[in-house]
Biopython code that builds the backbone (N, CA, C, O; Angstrom):
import numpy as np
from Bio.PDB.StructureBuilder import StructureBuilder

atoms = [
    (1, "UNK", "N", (0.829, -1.184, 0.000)),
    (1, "UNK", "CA", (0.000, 0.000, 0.000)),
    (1, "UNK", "C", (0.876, 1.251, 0.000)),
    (1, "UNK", "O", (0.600, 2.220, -0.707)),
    (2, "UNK", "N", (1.754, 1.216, 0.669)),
    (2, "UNK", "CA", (2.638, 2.506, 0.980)),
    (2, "UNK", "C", (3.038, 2.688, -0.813)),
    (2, "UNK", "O", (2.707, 3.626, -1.538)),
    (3, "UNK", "N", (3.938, 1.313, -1.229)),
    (3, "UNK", "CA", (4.331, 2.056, -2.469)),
    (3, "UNK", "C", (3.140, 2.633, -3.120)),
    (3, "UNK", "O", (2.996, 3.818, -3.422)),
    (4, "UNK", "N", (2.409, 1.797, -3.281)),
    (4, "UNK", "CA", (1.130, 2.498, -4.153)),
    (4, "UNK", "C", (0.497, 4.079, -3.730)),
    (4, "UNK", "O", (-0.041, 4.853, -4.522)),
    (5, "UNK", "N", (0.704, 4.286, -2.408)),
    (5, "UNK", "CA", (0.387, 6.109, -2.385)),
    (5, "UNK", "C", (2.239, 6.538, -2.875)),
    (5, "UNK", "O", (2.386, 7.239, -3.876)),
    (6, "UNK", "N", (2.863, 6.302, -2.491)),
    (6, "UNK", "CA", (4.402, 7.084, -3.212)),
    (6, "UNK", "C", (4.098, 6.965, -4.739)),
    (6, "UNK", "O", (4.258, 7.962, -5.444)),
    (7, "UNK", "N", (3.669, 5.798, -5.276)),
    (7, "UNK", "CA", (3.471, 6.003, -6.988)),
    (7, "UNK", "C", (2.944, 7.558, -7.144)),
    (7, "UNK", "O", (3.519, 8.569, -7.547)),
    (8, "UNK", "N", (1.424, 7.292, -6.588)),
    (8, "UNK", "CA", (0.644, 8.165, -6.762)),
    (8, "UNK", "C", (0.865, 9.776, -6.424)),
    (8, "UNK", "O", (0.345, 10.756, -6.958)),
    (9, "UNK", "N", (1.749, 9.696, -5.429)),
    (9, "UNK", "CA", (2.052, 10.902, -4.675)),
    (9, "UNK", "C", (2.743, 11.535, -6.072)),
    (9, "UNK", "O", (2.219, 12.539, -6.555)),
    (10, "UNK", "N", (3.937, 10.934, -6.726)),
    (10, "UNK", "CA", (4.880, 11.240, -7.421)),
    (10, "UNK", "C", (4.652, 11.367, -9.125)),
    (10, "UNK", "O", (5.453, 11.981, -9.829)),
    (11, "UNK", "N", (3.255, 10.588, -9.743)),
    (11, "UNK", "CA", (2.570, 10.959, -10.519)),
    (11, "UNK", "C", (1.799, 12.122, -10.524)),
    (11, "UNK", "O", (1.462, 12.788, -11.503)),
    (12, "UNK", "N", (1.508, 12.339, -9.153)),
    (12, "UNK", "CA", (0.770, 13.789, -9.088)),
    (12, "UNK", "C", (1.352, 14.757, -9.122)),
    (12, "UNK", "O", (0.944, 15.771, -9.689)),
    (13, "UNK", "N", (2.423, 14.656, -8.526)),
    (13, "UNK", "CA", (3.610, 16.042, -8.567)),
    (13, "UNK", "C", (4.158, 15.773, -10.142)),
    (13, "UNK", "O", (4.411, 16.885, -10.605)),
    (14, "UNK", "N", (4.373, 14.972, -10.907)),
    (14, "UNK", "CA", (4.671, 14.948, -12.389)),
    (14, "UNK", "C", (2.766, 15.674, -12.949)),
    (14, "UNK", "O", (2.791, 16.768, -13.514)),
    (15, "UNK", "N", (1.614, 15.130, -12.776)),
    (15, "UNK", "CA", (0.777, 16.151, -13.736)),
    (15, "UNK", "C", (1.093, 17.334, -13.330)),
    (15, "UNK", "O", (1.422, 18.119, -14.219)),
    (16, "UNK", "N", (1.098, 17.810, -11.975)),
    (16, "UNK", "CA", (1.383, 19.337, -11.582)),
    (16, "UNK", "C", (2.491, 20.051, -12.444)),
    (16, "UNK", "O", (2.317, 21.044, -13.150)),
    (17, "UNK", "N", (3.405, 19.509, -12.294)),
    (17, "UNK", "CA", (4.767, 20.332, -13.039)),
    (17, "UNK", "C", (4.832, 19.916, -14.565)),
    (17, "UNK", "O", (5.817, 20.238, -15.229)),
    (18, "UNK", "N", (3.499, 19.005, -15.277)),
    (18, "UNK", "CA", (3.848, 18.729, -16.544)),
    (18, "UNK", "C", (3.259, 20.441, -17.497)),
    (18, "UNK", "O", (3.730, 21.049, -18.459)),
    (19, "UNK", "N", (2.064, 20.677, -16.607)),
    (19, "UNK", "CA", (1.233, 21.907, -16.926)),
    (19, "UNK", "C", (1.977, 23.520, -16.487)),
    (19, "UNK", "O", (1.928, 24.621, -17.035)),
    (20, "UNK", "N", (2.411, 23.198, -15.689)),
    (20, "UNK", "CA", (2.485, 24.364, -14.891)),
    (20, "UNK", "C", (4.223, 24.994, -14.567)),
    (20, "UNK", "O", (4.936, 24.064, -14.945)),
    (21, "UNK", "N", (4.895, 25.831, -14.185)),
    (21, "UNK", "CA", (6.025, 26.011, -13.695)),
    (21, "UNK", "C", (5.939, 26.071, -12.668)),
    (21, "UNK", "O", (5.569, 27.119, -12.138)),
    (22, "UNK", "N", (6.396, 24.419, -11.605)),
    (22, "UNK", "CA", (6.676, 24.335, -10.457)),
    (22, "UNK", "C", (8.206, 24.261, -10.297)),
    (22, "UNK", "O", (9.097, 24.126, -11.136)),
    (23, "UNK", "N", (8.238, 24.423, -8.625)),
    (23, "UNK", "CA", (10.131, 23.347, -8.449)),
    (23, "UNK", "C", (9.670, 22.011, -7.915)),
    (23, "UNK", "O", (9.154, 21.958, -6.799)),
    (24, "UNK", "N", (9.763, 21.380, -8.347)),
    (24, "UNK", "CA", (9.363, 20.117, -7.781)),
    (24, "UNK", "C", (9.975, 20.030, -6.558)),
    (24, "UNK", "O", (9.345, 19.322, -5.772)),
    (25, "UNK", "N", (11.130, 20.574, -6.064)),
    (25, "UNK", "CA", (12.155, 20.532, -4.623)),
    (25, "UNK", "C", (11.159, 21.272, -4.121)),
    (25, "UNK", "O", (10.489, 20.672, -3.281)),
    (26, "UNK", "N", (10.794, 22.517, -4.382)),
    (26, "UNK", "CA", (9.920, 23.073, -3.516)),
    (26, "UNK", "C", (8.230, 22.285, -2.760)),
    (26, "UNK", "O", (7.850, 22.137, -1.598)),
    (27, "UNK", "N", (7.589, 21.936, -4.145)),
    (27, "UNK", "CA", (6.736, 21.527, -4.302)),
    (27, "UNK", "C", (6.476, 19.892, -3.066)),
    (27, "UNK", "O", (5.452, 19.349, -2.652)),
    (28, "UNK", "N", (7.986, 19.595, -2.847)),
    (28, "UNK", "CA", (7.951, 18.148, -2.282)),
    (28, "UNK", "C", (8.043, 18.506, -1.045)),
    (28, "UNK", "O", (7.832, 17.601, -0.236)),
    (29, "UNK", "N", (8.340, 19.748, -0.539)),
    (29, "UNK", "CA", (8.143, 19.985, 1.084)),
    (29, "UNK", "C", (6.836, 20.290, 1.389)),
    (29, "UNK", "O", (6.649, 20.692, 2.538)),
    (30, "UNK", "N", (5.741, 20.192, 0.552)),
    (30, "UNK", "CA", (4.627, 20.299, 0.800)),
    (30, "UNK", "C", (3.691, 21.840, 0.945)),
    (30, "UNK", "O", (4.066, 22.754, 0.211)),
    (31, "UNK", "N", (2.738, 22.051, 1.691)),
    (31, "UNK", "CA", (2.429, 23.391, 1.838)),
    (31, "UNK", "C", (3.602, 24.555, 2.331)),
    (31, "UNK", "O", (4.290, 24.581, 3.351)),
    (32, "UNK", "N", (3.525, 25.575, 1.081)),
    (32, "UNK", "CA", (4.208, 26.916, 1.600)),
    (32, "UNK", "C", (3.490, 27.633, 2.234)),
    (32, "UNK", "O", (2.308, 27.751, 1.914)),
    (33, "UNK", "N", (3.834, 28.060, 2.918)),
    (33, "UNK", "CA", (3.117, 29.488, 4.298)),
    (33, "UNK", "C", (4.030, 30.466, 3.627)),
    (33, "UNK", "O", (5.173, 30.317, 3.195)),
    (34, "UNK", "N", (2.874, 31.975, 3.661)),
    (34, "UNK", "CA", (3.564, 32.752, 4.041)),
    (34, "UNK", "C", (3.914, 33.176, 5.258)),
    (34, "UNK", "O", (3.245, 32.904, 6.254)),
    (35, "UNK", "N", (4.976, 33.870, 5.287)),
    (35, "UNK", "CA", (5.896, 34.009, 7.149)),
    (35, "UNK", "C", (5.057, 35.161, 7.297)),
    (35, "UNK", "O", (4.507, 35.262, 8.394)),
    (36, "UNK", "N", (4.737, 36.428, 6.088)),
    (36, "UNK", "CA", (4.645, 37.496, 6.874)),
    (36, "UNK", "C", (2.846, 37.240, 7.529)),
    (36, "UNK", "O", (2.454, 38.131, 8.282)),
    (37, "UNK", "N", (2.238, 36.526, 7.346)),
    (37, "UNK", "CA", (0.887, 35.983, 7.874)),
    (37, "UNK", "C", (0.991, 35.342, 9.281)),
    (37, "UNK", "O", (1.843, 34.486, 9.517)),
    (38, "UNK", "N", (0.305, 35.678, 10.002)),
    (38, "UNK", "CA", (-0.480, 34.635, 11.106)),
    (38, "UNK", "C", (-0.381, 33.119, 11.185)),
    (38, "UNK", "O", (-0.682, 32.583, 10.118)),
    (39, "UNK", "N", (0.007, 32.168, 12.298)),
    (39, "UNK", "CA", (-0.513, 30.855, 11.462)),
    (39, "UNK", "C", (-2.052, 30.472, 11.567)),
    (39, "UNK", "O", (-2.426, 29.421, 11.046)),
    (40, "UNK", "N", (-2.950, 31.295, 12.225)),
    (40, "UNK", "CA", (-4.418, 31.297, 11.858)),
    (40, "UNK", "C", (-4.363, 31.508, 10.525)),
    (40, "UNK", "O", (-4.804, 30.535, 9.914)),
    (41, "UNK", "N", (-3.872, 32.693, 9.586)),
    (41, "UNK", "CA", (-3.901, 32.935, 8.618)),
    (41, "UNK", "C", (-3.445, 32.126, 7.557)),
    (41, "UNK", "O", (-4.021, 31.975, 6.480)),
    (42, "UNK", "N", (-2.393, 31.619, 7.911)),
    (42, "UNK", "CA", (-1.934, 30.351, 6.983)),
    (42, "UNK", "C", (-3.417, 29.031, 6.709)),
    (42, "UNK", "O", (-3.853, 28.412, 5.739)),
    (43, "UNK", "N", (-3.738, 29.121, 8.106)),
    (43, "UNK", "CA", (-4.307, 27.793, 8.284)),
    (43, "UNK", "C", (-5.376, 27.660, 7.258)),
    (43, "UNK", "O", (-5.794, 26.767, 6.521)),
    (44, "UNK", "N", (-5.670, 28.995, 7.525)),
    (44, "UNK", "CA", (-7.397, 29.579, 6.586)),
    (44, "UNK", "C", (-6.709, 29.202, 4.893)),
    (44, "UNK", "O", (-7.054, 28.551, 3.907)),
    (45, "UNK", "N", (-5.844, 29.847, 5.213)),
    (45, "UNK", "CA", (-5.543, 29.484, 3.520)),
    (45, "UNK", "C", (-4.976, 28.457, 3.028)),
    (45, "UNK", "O", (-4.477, 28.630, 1.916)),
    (46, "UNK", "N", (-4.856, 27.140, 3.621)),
    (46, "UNK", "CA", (-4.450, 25.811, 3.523)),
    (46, "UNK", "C", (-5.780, 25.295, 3.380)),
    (46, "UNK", "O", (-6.235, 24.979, 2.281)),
    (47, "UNK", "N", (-6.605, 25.170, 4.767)),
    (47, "UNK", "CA", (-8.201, 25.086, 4.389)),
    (47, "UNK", "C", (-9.036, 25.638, 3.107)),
    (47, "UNK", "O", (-10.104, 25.084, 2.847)),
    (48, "UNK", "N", (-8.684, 26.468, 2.485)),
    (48, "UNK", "CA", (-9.061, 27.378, 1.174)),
    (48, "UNK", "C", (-8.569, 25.917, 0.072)),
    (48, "UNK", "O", (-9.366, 25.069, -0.329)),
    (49, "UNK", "N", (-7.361, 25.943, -0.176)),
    (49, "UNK", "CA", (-6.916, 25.385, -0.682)),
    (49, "UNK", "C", (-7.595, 23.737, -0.945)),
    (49, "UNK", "O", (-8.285, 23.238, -1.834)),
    (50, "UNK", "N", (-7.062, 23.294, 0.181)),
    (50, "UNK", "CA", (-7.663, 22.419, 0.264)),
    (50, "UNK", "C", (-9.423, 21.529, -0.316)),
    (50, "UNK", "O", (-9.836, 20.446, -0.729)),
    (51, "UNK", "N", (-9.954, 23.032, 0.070)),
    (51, "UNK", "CA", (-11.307, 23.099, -0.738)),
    (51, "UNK", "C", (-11.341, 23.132, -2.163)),
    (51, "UNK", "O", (-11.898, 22.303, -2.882)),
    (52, "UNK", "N", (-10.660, 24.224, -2.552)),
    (52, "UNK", "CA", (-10.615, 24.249, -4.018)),
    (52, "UNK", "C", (-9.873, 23.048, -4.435)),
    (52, "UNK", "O", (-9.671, 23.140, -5.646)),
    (53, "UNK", "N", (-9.352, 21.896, -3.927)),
    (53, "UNK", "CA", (-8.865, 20.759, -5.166)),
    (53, "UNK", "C", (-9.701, 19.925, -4.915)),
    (53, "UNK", "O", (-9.513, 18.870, -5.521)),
    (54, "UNK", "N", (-11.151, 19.961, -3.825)),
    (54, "UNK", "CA", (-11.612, 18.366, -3.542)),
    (54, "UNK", "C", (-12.053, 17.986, -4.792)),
    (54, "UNK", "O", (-12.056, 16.757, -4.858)),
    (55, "UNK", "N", (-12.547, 18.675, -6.137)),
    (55, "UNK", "CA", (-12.926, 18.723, -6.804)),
    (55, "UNK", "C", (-12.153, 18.196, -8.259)),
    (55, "UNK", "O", (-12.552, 17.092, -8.628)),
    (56, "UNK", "N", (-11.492, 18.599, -8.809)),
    (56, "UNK", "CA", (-10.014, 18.381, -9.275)),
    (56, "UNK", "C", (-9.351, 17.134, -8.745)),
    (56, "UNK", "O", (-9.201, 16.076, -9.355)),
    (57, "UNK", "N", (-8.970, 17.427, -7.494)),
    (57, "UNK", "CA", (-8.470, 16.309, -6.894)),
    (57, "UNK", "C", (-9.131, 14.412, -7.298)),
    (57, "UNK", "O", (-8.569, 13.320, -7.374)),
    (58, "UNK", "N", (-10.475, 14.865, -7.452)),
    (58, "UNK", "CA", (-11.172, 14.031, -7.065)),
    (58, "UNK", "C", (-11.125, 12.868, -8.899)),
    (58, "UNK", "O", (-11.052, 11.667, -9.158)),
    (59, "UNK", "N", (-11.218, 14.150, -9.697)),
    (59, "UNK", "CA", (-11.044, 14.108, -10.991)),
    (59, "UNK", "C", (-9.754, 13.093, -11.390)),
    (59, "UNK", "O", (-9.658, 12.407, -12.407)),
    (60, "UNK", "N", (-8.660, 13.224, -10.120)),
    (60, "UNK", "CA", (-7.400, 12.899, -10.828)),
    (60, "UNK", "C", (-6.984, 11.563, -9.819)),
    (60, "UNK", "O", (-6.271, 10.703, -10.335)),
    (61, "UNK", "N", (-7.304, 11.428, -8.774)),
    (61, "UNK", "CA", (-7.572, 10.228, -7.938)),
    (61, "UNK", "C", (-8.344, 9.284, -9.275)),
    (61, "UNK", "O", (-7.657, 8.413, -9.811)),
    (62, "UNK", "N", (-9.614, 9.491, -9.700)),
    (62, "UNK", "CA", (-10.088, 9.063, -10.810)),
    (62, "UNK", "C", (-9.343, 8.069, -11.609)),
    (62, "UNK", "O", (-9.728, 6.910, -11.762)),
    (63, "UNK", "N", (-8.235, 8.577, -12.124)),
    (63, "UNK", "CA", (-7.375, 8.895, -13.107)),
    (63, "UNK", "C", (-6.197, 7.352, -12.857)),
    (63, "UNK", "O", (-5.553, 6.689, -13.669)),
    (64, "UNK", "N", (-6.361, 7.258, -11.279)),
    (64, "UNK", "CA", (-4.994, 6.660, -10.906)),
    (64, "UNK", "C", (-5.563, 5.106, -10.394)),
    (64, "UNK", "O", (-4.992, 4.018, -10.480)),
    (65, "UNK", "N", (-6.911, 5.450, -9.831)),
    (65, "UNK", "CA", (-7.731, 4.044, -9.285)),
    (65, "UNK", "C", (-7.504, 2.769, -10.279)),
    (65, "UNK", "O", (-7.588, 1.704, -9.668)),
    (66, "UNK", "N", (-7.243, 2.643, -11.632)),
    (66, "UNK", "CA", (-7.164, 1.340, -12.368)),
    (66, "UNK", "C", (-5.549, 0.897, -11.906)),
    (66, "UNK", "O", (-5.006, -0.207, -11.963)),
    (67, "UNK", "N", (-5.035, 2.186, -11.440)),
    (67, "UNK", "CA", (-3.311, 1.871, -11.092)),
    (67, "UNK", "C", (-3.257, 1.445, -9.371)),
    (67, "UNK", "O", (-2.246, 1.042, -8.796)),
    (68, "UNK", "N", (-4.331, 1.608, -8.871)),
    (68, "UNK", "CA", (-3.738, 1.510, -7.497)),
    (68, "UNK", "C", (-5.261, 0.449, -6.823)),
    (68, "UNK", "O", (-5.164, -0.406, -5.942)),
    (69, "UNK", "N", (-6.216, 0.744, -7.360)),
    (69, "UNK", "CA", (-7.516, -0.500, -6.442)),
    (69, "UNK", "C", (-7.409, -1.693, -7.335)),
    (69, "UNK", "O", (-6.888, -1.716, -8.450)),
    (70, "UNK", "N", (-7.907, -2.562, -6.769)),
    (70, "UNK", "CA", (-8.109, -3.466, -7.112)),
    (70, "UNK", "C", (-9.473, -3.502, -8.022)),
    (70, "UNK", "O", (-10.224, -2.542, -7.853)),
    (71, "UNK", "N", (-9.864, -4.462, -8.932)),
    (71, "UNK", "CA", (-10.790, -4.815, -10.034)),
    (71, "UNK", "C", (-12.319, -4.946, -8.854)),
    (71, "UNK", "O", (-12.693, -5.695, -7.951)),
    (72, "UNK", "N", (-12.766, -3.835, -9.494)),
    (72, "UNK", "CA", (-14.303, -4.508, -8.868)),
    (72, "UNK", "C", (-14.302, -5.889, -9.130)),
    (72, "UNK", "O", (-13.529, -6.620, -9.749)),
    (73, "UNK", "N", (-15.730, -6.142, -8.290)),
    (73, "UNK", "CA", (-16.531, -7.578, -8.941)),
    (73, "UNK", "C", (-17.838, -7.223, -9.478)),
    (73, "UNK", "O", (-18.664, -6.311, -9.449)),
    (74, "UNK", "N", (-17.615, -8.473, -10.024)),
    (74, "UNK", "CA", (-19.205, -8.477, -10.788)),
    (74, "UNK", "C", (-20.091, -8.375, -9.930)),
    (74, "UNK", "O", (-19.966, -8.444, -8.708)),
    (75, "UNK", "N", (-21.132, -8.185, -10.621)),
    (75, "UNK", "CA", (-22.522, -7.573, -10.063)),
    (75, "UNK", "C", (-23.540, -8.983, -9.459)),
    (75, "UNK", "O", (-24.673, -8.854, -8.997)),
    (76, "UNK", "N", (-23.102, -9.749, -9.549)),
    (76, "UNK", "CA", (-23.591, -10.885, -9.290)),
    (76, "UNK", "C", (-23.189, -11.343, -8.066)),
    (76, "UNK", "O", (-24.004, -11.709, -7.219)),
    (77, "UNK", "N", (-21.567, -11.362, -7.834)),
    (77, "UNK", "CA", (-21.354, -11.776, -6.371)),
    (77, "UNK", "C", (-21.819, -10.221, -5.579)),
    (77, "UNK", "O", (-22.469, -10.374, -4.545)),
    (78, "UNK", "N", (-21.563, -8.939, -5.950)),
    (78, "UNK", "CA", (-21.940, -8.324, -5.259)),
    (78, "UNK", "C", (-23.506, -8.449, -4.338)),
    (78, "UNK", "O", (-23.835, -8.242, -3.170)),
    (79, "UNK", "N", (-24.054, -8.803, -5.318)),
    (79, "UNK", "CA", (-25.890, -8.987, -5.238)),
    (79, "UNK", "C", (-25.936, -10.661, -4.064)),
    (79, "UNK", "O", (-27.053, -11.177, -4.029)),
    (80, "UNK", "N", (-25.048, -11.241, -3.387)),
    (80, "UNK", "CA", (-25.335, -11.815, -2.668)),
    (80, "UNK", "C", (-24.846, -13.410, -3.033)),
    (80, "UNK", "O", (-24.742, -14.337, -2.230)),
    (81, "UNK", "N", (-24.525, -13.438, -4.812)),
    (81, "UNK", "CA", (-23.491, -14.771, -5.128)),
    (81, "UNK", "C", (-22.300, -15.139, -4.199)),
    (81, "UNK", "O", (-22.210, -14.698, -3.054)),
    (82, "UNK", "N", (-21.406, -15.963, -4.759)),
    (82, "UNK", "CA", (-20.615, -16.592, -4.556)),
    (82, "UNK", "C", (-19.811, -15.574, -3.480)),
    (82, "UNK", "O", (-19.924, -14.433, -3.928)),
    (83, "UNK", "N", (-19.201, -15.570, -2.487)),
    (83, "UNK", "CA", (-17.726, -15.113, -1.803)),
    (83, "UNK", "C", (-18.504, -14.076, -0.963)),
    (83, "UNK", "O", (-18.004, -13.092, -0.419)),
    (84, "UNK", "N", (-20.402, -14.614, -0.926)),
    (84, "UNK", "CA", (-20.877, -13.594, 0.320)),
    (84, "UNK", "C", (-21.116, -14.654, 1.450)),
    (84, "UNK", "O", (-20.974, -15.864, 1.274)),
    (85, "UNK", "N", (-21.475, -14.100, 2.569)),
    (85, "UNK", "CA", (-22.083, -15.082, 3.293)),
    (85, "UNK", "C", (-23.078, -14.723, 3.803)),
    (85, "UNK", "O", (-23.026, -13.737, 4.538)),
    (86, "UNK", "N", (-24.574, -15.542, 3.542)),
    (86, "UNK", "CA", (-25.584, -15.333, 3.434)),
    (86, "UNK", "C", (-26.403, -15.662, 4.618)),
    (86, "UNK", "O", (-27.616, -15.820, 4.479)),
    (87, "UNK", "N", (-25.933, -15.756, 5.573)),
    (87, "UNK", "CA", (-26.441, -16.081, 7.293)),
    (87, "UNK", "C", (-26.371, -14.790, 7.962)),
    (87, "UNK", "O", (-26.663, -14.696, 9.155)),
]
sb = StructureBuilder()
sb.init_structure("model")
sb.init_model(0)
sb.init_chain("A")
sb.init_seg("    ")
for serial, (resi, resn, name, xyz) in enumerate(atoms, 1):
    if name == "N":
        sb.init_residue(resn, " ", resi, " ")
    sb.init_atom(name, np.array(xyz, "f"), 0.0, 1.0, " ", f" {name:<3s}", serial, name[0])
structure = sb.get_structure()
């Protein structure tokens, strides 16, 4: 599992910097704060943030699930077939 979020972690920082001009060194220490702000103020704007990608985010998680979950099942064992237990 771990490798599988590092894949993912590191595919994501590759779409980010494929579009955009990041530093990826920067980018890998995670959230920047500004200093001359509050850390209430930071926080608000991490929370901001945060909001604005659930969306996006969610789009690109999407993207990676055939690389990292496992194969549904059919609709048949789901519905109570084979590998349920019915007691």
């Amino acid at each position: 599992m771990r490798d599988a979020l590092h894949t993912r972690v590191k595919r994501a920082m590759a779409v980010v910097c494929s579009g955009f001009s990041y530093d990826m060194e920067v980018v890998s220490h995670g959230f920047v704060i500004d200093i001359s702000k509050t850390d209430a103020e930071n926080e608000e704007t991490l929370h901001a943030l945060i909001n604005d990608a659930e969306a996006p985010g969610e789009r690109l998680a999407k993207l990676f699930e055939p690389e990292v979950l496992p194969p549904e099942t059919s609709s048949s064992v789901d519905e109570g077939g084979e590998g349920h237990d019915t007691d």
